[in-house]
N, C-alpha and C positions, 0 to 999 in steps of 0.2 A: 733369305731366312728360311729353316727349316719347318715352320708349321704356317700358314699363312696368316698376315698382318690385321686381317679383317678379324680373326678369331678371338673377343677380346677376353676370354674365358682361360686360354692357353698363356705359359709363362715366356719368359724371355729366352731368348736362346742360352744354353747352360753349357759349360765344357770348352773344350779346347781343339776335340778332334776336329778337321776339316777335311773340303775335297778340293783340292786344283785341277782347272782343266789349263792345258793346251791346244792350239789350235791343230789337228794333225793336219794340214795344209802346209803349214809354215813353222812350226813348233811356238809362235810367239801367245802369248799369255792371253786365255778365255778370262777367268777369274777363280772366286776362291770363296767354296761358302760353305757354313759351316756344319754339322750332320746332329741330328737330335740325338740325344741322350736315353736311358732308360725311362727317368720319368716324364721327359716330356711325351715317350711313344704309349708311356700306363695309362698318362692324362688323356690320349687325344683318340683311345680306346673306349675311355669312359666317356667323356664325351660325345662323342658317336654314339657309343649306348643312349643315352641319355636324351640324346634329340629322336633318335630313332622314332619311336611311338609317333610322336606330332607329325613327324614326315610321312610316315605309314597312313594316315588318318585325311594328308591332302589327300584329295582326289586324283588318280590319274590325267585328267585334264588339265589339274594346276599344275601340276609335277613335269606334263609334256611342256607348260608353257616355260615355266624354268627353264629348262633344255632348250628353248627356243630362242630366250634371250641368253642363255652362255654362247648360241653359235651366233647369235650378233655380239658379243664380246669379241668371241676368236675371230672373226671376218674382220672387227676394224683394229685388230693386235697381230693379224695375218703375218703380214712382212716383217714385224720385229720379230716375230717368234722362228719364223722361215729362216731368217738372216742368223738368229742367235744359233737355231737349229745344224747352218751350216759350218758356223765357226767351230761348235763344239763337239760335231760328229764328223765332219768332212763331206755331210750329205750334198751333193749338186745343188746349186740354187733354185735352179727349176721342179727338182724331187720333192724339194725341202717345201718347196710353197705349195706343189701337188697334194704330200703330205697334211698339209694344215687344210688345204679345200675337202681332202676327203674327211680329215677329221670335222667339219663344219656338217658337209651332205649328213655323215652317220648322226649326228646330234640331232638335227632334223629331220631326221628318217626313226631314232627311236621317239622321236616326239611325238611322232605321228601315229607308231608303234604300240607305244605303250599303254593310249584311252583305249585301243582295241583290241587288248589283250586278254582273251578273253577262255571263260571255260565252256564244260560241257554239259550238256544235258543229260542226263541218264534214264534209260528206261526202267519203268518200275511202278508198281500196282496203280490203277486208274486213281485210285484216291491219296495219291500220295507226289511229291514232288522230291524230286532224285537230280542232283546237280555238283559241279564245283565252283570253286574258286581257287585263283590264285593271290596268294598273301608270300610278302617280304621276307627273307631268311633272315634279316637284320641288320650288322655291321659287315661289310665288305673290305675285306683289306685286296687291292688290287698294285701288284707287283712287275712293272715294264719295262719295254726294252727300249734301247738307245735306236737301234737302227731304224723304227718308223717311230719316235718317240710318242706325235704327238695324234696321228693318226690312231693307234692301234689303244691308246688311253685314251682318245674321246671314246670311243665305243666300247668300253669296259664301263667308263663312266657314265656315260649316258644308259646302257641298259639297265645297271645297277641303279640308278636315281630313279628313274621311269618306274621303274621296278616296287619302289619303295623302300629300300637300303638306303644309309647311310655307307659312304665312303672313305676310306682312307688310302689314299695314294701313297706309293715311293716309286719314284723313278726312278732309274737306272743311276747310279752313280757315275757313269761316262757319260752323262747329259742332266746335271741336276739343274743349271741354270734354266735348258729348256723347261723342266719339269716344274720349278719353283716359280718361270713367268707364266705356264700353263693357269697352274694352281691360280694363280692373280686374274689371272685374265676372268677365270670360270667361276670361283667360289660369291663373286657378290651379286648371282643371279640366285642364291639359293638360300636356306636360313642360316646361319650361323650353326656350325659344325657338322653341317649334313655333309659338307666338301672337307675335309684336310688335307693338305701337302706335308709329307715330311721328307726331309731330305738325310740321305745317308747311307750306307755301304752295306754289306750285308750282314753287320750285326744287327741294324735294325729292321733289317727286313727277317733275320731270323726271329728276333724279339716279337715279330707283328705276328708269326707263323704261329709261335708259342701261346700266343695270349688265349685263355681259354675262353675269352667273352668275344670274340672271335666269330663269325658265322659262315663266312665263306671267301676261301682264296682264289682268287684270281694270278695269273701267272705264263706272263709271257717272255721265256729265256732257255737256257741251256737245259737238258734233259737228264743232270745232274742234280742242280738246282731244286729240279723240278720234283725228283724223287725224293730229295731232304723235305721238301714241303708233303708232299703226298705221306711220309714218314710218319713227320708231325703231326697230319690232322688226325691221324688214328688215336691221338693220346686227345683232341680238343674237338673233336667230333665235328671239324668243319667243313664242308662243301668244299670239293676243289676242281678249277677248271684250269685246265692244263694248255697251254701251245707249247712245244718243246720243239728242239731240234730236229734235225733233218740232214737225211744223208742221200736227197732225191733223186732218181737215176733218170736219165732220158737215153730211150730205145729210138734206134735209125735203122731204118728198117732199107732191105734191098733199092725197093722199088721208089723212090724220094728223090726227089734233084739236090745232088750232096750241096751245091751251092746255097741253096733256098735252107736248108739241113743245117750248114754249119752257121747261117745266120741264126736262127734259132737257137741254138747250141752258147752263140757267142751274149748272144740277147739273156738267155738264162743263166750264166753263168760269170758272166759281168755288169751285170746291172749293178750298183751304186758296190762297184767293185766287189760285189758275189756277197755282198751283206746283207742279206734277204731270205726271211725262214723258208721259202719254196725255191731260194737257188738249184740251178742245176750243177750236181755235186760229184754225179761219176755219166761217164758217156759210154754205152753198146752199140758200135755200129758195126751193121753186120758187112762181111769181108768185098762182095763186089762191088760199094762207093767207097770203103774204107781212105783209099789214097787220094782220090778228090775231095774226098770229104774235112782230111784232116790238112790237106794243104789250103781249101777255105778258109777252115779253123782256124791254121795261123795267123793266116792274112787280116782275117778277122781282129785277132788277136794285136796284131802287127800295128793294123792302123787307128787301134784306140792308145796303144802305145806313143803312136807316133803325134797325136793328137796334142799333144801339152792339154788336156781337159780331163784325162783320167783321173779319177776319184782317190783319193787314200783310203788307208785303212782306219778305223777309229780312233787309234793308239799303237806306240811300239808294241805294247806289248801282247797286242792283238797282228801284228807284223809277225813280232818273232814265232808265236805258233805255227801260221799261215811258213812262211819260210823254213820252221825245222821239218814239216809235215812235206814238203817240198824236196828238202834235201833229204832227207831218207827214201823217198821213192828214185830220184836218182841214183842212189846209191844203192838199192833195188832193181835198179836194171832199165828203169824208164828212161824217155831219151827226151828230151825238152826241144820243143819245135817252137817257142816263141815264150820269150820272158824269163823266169822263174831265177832271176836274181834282184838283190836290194839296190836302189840306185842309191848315187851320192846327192848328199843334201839334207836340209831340213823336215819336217814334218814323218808322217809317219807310211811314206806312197812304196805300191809295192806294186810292180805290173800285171797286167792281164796276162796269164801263162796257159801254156796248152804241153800236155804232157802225153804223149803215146806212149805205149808197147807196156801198159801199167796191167798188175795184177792183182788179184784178190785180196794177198796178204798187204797189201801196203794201206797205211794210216790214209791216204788220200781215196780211197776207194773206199775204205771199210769207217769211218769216221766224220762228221761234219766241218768241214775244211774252215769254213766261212772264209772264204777270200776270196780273190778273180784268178781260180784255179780252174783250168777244166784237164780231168783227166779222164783218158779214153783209153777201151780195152776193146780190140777188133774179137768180132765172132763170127762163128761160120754159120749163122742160121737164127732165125727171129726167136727160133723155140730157147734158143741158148744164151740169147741174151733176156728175154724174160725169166727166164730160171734167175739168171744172176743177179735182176732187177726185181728180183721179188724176195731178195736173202737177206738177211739183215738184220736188227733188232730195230730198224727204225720205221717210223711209217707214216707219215706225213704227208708227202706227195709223189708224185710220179707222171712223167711226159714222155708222150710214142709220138712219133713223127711215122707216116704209113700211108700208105694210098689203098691197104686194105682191110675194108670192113670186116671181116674175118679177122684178122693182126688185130686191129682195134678193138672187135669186140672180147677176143679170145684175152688181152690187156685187161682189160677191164675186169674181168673175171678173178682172172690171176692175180694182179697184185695186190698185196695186202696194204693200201695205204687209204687216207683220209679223203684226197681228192687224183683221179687221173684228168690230164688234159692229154688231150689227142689233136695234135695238127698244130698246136699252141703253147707255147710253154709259160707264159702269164694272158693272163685273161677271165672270162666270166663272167656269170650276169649279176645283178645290185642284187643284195642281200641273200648270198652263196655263203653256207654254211657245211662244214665237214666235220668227222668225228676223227681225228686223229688217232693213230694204231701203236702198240709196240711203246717203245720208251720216250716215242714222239710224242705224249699225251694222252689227255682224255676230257672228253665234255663236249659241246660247241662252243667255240671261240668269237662266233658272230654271228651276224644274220638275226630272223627274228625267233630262233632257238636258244639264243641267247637269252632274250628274255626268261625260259623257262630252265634256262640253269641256275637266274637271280630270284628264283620265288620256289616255293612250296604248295602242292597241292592239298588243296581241302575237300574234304567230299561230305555234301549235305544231302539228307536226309530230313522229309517233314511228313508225317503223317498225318492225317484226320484223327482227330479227339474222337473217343466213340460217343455214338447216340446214346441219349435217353430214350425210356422206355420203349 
């Protein structure tokens, strides 16, 4: 159901449209559920509004305790949401329940977060007291994605409740099942309409972007998407926090063991088959490991192919992008060294590919591929592939592989993106936040900065009353 069942304030499901999934594993039948309507997405607007205040008014204490029983909800609904997770994205089983434990850690980590969120002191006349606070923006509509469905919404959710906001969720329409068992698992730790789920496509997520009672979007998806939202808020004056796409380069520098290099390479760029907003999405390796590096690569490549356990893509129709973006660099002049055609069969599986002798002008280099593509362009010099790893309209992330601290730091400088990792291409310490650059976004996305994208500052002022006589 598209608004959750506990809500008893909200109507019955209205309308005819629906969403079907498929399994992309096997193409055989996820299910079929239905997508909210206009009025039920005004209703559950108002709503929100409406409890907001009394939410605003718990204490952070009680608000973290909340949060503490949704992640003993999501702990003992773990495996059914993990398993639901995988049938309807093609996530790995192992990913998919990884996913749900981080999503549990962050719940319990803004819980803890949020009683000690706290303001500043300010200097100012001996007799006088100078301070803030932070206070709730209000209704939160928060907008997610399929590929860590359930991960990347608890910690939207969780900061925005901690917070003091009122939430209204839509998940991704390629995982609404996930999204609608989430919504279940979580809303009966909190008051009636402080949580909503609704399910549906993107008219109703345009519908949510539009509403002028509205306070602050959240929004993790495409950097199209992203900008129709950011559009929007300028007409409904809402707060908006951005994760957008990514087109993230990794640098391989001279001086690297191409083997250890193209592991990397292959780890960033096929993980839950390159479905991942810090995939690695064009490769610079400079020219003296270039030929061991890229014959790793394949092999790389080669034997997650060879595996019978490679991951699908979400959907065909998430294939056929990933493939015509493919075929046009072939036909561009790239030369394919492992993969990059559709196999026979069911579901929606597309291999791990590795593309050399690829160029600036091709959609695979200059655009977010999202698939288990890796395309590489040899350079003759570290300086010339940071040039090219720093071009772009995107800015998200970026990975150097180096043995020199110079290279590395001179990286860091240079590119203009959200987060660099150096020697690593996933990784990081607990509650790592970035500011994303470019058409990748804008805001912090997580961490305990997060919290101060979901409130508002206040700045007090108290003076002394003057004396008499």
């Amino acid at each position: 159901m598209p608004i959750n069942s506990q809500t008893p304030t909200m109507p019955d499901v209205l309308g005819d449209e629906s969403i079907t999934i498929v399994d992309p594993r096997d193409g055989s039948a996820v299910g079929t559920l239905p997508c909210a309507v206009r009025e039920q997405v005004s209703l559950a607007v108002a709503l929100s509004r409406s409890v907001q205040p009394e939410w605003a008014a718990t204490s952070p204490a009680e608000r973290g305790s909340a949060l503490r029983r949704a992640a003993a909800a999501l702990r003992d609904g773990a495996r059914e949401l993990a398993d639901l997770n995988t049938r309807e994205t093609g996530k790995p089983p192992e990913d998919a329940l990884g996913g749900v434990e981080a999503a549990i850690s962050t719940l319990e980590q803004y819980a803890e977060l949020g009683p000690v969120h706290r303001g500043l002191s300010l200097r100012g006349a001996v007799t006088a007291t100078d301070y803030t606070v932070a206070e709730p923006r209000g209704v939160a509509v928060l907008l997610t994605p399929w590929n860590d469905p359930v991960a990347v919404a608890a910690g939207l959710i969780g900061a925005a409740l901690v917070t003091g906001n009122t939430v209204i969720h839509k998940p991704s329409e390629r995982c609404p099942h996930v999204g609608e068992l989430l919504g279940r698992l979580l809303q009966p730790a909190f008051p009636d309409g402080v949580l909503v789920t609704l399910t549906g496509g993107a008219a109703v997520g345009q519908q949510l972007t539009t509403e002028t009672d509205v306070d602050v979007v959240a929004h993790v998806g495409s950097s199209d998407t992203g900008a129709r939202i950011a559009r929007a808020a300028v007409l409904t004056d809402a707060h908006v926090i951005r994760e957008n796409g990514g087109n993230d380069p990794l640098i391989v520098d001279a001086d690297v063991d191409p083997v250890w290099a193209a592991g990397q390479a292959a780890l960033g760029a096929f993980a839950n088959a390159g479905q991942i907003c810090t995939s690695v999405e064009r490769i610079y390796v400079c020219r003296p490991i270039a030929e061991p590096f890229l014959a790793a690569l394949a092999a790389e490549a080669r034997s997650r192919n060879a595996s019978g356990s490679f991951p699908p893509l979400v959907d065909r129709r998430m294939r056929d992008v990933v493939e015509g973006q493919v075929g046009e660099a072939l036909e561009q002049g790239a030369v394919c060294l492992e993969g990059g055609a559709v196999p026979d069969g069911p579901g929606a599986h597309y291999p791990a590919t590795v593309l050399s002798e690829c160029t600036g002008t091709m959609t695979v280099m200059t655009e977010e591929t999202f698939g288990p593509v890796a395309p590489v362009t040899v350079v003759d010099s570290f300086d010339d592939a940071l040039r090219l790893a720093a071009a772009g309209p995107y800015g998200l992330a970026a990975s150097v592989l180096t043995g020199s601290i110079a290279h590395a730091q001179q990286a860091v400088a240079g590119l203009p993106v959200g987060t660099v990792k150096v020697n690593a291409v996933f990784g990081g310490a607990p509650g790592g936040s970035a500011q994303p650059r470019g058409i990748s976004g804008a805001g912090f996305g997580y961490g305990p900065e997060l919290l101060d994208e979901f409130s508002l500052v206040k700045v007090v002022h108290i003076s002394a009353p003057p004396q008499e006589g």
